[in-house]
C-alpha positions as CSV (number, residue, x, y, z in Angstrom):
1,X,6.8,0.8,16.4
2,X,3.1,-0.7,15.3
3,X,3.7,0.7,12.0
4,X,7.6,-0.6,11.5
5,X,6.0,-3.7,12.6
6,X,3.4,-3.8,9.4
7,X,5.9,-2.9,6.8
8,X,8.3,-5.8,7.9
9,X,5.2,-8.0,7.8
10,X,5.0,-6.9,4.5
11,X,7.8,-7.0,3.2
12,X,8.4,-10.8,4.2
13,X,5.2,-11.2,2.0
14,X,6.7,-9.6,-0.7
15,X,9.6,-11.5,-0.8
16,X,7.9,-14.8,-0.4
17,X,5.6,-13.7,-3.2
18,X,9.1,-12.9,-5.1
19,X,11.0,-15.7,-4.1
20,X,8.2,-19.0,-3.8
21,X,8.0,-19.6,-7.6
22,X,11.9,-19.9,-8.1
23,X,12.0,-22.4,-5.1
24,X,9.5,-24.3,-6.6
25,X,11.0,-24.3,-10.4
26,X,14.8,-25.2,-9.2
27,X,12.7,-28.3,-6.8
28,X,10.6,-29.3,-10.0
29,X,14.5,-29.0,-11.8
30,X,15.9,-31.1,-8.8
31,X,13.2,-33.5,-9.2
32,X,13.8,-34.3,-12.9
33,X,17.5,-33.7,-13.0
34,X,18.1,-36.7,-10.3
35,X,16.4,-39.3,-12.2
36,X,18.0,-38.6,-15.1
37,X,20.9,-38.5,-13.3
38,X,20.6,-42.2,-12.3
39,X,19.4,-42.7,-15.8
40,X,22.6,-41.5,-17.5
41,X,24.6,-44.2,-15.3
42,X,27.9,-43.3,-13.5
43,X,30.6,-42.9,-15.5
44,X,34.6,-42.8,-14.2
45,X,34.6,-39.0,-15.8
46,X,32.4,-36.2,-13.3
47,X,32.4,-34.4,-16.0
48,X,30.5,-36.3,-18.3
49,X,27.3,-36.8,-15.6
50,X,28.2,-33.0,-14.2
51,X,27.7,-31.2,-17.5
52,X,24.3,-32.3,-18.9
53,X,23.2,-31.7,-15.2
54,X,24.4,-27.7,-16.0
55,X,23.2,-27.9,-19.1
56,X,19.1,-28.7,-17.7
57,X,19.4,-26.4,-15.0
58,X,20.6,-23.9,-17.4
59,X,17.8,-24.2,-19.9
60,X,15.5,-24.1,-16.8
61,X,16.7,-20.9,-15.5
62,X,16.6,-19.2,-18.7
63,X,13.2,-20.5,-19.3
64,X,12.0,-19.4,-15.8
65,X,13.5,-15.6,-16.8
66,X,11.8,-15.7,-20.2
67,X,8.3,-17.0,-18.5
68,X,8.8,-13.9,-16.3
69,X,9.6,-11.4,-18.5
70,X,6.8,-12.3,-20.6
71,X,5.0,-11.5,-17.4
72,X,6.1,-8.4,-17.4
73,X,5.2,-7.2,-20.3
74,X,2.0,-8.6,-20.2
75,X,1.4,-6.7,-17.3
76,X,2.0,-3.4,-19.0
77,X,-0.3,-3.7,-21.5
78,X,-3.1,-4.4,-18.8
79,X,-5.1,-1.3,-18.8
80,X,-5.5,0.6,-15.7
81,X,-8.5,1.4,-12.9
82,X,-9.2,3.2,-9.7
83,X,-11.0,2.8,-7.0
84,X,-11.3,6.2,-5.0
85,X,-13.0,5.9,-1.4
86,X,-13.4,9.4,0.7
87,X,-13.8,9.9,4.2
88,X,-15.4,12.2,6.5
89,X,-14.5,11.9,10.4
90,X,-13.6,8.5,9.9
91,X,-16.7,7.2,8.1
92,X,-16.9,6.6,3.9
93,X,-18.8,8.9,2.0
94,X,-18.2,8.5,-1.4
95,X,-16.7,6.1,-3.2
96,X,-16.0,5.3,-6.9
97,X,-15.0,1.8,-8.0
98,X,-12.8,0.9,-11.2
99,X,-12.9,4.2,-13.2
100,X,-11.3,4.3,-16.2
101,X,-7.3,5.8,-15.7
102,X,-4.9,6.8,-18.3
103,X,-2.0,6.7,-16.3
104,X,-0.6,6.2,-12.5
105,X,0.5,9.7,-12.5
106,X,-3.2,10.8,-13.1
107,X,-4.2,9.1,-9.7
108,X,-4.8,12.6,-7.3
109,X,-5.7,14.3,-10.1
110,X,-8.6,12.2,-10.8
111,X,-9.3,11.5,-7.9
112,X,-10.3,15.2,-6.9
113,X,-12.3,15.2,-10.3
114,X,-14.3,12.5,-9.4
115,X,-14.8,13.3,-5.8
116,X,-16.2,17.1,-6.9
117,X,-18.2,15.5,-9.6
118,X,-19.8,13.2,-6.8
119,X,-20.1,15.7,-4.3
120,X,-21.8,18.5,-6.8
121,X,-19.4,21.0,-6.2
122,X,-16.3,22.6,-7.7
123,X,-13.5,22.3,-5.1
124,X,-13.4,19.0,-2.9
125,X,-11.8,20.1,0.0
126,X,-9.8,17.6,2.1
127,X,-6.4,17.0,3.9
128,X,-4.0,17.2,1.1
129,X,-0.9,15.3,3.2
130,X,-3.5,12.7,4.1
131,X,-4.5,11.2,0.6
132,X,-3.1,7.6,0.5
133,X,-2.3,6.0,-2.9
134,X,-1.8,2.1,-2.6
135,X,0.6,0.5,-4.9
136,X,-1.0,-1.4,-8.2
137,X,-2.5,-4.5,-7.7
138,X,-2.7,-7.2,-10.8
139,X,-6.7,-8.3,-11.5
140,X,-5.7,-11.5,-13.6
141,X,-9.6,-12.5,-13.2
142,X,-11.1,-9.5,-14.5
143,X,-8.0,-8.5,-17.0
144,X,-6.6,-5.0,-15.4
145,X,-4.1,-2.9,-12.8
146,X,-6.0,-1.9,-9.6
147,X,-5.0,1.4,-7.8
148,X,-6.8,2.4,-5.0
149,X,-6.5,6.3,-3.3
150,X,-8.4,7.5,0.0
151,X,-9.2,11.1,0.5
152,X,-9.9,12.6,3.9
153,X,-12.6,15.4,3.5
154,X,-12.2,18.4,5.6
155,X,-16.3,19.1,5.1
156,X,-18.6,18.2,2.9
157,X,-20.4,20.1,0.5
158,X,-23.9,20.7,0.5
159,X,-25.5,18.2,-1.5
160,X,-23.6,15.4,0.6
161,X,-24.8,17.4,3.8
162,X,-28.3,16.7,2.3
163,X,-27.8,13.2,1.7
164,X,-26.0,12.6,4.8
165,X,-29.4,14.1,6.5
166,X,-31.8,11.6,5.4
167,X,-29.5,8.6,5.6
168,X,-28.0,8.0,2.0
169,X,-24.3,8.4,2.4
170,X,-22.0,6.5,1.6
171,X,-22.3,7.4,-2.4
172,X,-21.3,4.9,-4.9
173,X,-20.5,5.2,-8.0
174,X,-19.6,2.0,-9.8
175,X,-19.4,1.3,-13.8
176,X,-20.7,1.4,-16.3
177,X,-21.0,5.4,-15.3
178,X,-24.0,6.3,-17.5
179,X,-25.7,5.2,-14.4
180,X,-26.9,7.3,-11.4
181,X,-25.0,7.4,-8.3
182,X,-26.2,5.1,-5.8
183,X,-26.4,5.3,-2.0
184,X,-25.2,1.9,-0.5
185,X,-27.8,0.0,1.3
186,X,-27.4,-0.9,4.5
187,X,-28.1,-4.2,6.1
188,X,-31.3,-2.6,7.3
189,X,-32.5,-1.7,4.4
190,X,-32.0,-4.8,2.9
191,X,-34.1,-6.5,5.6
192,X,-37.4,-4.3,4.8
């Protein structure tokens, strides 16, 4: 029930993400049409004041359709990153943030590369029905398509069981990926 709950939640905020930008072009249309309604004075034909009013909504529809389409494409020549987190008994490990991704159908399979490069071993194991892909997200500040996936680990390797030892899980990895990876800090060691 929780979870029926969550995706009508979401779905109403889809919709009104879908929907809020029409409402407010056929208003802003409204808004200018009526004047110029007024302007045009009443004549004894309807048709005469009815069909110039068709005419402006008309060129504003196809307008908001081209504006939109343009959109589209724009967004598909955006290039593409993932963020990969992976947990262990409910706590992050590892994490890599905006790696470079050819395509979405390259999103697991990247995922495990990256997670067995950051562990230091050569099969990640974790619980395959459990990996979560989130749908694409549109970065308009910083210019790309953001996918996120989550990976449940069923153990860790041994490197990350000598990390996790002396305190430096979770592992990020962030770009530009020349660099090391890094443990996060914690608020604690930010203090010292």
């Amino acid at each position: 029930m929780r979870q029926n709950e969550n995706t009508v939640l979401r779905f109403r905020q889809y919709a009104w993400q879908e929907i809020k930008g029409r409402i407010a072009t056929v208003f802003k249309a409204l808004v200018i049409a009526i004047p110029l309604a007024w302007l045009i004075r009443w004549q004894t034909n309807w048709w005469d004041y009815i069909d110039p009013l068709l005419n402006l909504l008309t060129l504003g529809v196809a307008l908001f359709v081209g504006i939109q389409q343009l959109r589209r494409s724009w967004e598909e020549y955006l290039p593409n990153r993932l963020t990969v987190y992976f947990y262990y008994h409910g706590r992050e490990v590892m994490r890599c943030e905006k790696a470079y991704l050819a395509n979405e159908s390259d999103i697991r399979a990247l995922g495990q590369q990256i997670g067995a490069q950051m562990a230091e071993t050569r099969e990640l194991k974790f619980v395959a029905p459990m990996v979560e892909i989130s749908p694409p997200e549109v970065n308009e500040k910083e210019g790309f398509i953001h996918y996120t996936a989550k990976f449940y680990l069923r153990e860790l390797s041994d490197a990350l069981k000598a990390l996790d030892a002396q305190g430096q899980l979770p592992l990020i990895w962030k770009p530009p990926f020349r660099e090391a990876l890094k443990p996060e800090s914690s608020p604690a060691q930010n203090e010292t």
